[in-house]
C-alpha positions in Angstrom: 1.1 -28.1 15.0 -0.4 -25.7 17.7 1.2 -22.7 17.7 1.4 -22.0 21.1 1.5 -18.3 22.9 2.8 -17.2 26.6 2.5 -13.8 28.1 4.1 -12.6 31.1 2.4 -10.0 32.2 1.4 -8.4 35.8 -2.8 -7.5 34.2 -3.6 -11.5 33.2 -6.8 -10.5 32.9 -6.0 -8.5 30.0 -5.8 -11.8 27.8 -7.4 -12.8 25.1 -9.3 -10.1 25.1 -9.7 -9.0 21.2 -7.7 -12.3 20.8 -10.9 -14.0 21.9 -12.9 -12.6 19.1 -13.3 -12.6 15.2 -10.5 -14.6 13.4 -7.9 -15.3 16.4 -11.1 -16.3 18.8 -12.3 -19.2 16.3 -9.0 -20.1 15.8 -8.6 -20.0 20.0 -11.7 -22.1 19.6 -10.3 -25.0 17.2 -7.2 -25.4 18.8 -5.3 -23.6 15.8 -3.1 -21.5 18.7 -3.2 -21.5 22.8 -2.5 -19.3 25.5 -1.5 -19.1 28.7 -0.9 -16.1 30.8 2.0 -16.2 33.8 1.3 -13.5 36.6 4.7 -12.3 36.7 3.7 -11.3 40.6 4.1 -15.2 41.4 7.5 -15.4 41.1 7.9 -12.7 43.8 9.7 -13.9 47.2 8.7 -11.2 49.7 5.5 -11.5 51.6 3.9 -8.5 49.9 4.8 -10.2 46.2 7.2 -7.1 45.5 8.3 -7.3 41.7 9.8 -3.6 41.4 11.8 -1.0 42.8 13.2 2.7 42.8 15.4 2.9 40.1 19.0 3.1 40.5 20.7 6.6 40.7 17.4 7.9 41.2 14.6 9.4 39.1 10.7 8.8 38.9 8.9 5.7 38.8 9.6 2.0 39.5 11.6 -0.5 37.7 10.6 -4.3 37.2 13.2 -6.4 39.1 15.8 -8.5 37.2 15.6 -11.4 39.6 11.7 -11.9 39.6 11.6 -11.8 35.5 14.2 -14.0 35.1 12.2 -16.4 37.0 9.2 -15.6 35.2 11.0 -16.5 32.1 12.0 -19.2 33.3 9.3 -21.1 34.5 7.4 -19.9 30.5 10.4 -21.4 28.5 10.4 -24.8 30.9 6.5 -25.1 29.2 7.1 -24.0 25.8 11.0 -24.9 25.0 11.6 -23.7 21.6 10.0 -20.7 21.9 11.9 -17.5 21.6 11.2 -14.7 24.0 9.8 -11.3 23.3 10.2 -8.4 25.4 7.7 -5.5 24.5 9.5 -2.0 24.8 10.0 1.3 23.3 13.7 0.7 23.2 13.4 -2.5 21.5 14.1 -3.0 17.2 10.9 -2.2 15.4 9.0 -5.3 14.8 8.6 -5.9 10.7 6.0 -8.1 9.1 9.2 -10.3 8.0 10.1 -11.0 11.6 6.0 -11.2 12.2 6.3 -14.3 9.3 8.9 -15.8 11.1 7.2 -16.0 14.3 3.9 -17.4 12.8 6.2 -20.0 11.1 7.6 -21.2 14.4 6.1 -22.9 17.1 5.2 -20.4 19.4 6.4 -17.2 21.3 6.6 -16.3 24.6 6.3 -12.2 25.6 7.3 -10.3 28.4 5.4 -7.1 29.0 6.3 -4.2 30.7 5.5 -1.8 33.3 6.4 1.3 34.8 9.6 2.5 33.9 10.2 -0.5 32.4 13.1 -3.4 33.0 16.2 -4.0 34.7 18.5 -4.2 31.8 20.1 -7.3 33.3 17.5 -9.6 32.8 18.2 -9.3 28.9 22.2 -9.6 29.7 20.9 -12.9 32.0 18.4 -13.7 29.4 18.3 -14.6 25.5 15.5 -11.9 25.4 14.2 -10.3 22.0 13.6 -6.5 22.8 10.9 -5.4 19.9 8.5 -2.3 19.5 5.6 -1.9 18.1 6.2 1.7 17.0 7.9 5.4 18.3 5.1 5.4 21.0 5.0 4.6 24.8 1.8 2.7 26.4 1.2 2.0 29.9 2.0 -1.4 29.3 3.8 -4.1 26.9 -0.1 -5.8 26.9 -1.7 -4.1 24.1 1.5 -4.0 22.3 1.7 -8.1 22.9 -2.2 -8.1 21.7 -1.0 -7.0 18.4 2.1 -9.1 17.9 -0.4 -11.6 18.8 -2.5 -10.5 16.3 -0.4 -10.3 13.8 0.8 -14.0 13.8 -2.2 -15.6 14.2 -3.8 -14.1 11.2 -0.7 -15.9 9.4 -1.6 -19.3 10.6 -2.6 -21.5 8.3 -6.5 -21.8 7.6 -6.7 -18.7 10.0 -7.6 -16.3 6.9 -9.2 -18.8 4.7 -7.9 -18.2 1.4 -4.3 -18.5 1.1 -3.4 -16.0 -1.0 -5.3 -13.3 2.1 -1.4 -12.4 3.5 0.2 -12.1 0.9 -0.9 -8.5 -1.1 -0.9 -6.6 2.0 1.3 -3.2 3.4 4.9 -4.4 4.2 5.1 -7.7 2.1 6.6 -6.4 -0.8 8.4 -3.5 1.1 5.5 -1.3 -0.1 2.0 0.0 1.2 -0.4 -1.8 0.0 -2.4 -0.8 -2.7 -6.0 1.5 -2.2 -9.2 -0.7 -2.4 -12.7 0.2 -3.8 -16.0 -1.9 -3.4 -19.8 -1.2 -4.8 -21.3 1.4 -5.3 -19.7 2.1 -8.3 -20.2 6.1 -7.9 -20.0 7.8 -4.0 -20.9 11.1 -3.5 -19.7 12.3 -7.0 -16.5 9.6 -6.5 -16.0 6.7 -8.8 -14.0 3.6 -9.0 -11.2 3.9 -10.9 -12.1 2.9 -15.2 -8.9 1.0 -14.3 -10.7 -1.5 -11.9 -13.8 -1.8 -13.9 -12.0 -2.9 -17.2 -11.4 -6.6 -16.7 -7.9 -6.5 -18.0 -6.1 -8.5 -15.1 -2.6 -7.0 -16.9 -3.4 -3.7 -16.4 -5.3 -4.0 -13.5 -1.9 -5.5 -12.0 0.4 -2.7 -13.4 -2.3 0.0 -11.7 -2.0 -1.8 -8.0 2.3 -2.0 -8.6 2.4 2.0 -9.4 -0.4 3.3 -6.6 1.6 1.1 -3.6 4.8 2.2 -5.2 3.5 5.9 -5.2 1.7 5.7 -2.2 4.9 4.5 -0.2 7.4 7.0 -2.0 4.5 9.7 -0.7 3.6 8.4 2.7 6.6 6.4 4.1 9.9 7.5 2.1 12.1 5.5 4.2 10.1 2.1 3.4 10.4 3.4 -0.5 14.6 4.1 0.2 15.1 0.9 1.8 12.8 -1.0 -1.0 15.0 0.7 -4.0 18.0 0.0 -2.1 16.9 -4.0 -1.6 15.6 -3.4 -5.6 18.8 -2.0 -6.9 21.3 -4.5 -4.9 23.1 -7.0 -7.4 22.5 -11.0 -6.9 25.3 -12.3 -3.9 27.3 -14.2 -6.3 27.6 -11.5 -8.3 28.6 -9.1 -6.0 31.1 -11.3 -4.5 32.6 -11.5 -8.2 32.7 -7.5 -8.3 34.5 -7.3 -5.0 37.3 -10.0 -5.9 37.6 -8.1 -9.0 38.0 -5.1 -7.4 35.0 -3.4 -9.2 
């Protein structure tokens, strides 16, 4: 099955761009994925193709119109039904690499980006619309943003990555950083690879990678470590449903 990607966006021209390269181009290539860009301008009924205005109550900037995205969305979910809509925003839920794995599963996703000051916040009462970031930061446009959503799924595909087993030990799947990685030569610039990595001992060698992503994450991104101890320490379901009948 072709997973099958849509972007709304006002810069179609954007698109693939890196998506046309390395491992998503080649899959563009074989048919593994598609694309289609809708200029969000084409839905537009004024003469001049008008698709914002001032905001309401005042302030700087423009705001994309309600009326013109919903028709955008539309005309995107009448040629890929099934597939849910993404809305690229700073004041959208942080996208996770479980929601990513979701996505790549499915067939397809469509994703509205942004401009400006950003959207009428009717379109997502008038519209099931998922409203996702890509981190605390504010670009010029939901484009690169949708570029790495894009990204992101696509390397998940199957025979995207080659071997199978490519997603899997990476930052984020386990609810941990992943572990550090060391190649040839064996000694940099007074720097070695750790005796650890050189042993052979797969058990070991496992136990080393567990501790470094579990250190790393407790050191670099405490609340990824709090909310992996807090999945880590949580009883089975069942269980906890017995406590809480028992009153425990």
């Amino acid at each position: 099955m072709t997973f099958s990607a849509a972007v709304l966006t006002l810069y179609p021209e954007m698109f693939p761009g890196p998506l046309g390269v390395s491992l998503a181009g080649r899959a563009l290539g074989e048919g593994t994925w598609s694309l289609d860009t809708v200029q969000i301008r084409d839905f537009a009924t004024d003469k001049h193709r008008t698709v914002d205005d001032t905001p309401a109550g005042g302030g700087a900037g423009m705001v994309l119109r309600a009326d013109v995205l919903a028709a955008a969305v539309d005309h995107a979910r009448a040629l890929h039904p099934g597939a849910p809509v993404l809305a690229m925003t700073p004041r959208g839920r942080p996208i996770t690499q479980a929601r990513i794995r979701e996505l790549a599963a499915g067939p397809g996703v469509i994703i509205l980006c942004g401009r400006f000051e950003g959207f009428d916040e009717r379109i997502f009462a008038g519209r099931a619309i998922e409203e996702v970031s890509v981190g605390d930061i504010v670009l010029s446009g939901g484009e690169p943003a949708a570029i790495m959503l894009l990204d992101a799924c696509i390397r998940l595909l199957p025979g995207v990555m080659g071997a199978a087993s490519s997603g899997c030990e990476e930052s984020f799947e386990e609810g941990l950083l992943e572990y550090p990685h060391f190649t040839r030569p064996v000694e940099w610039e007074g720097r070695t690879i750790p005796e650890v990595l050189r042993s052979g001992d797969h058990a070991k060698i496992a136990a080393w990678r567990k501790q470094r992503a579990e250190d790393d994450t407790r050191l670099r991104r405490p609340d990824l470590w709090e909310r992996h101890r807090g999945v880590r320490g949580q009883p089975a379901s069942g269980a906890r449903h017995d406590n809480e009948e028992q009153g425990q």
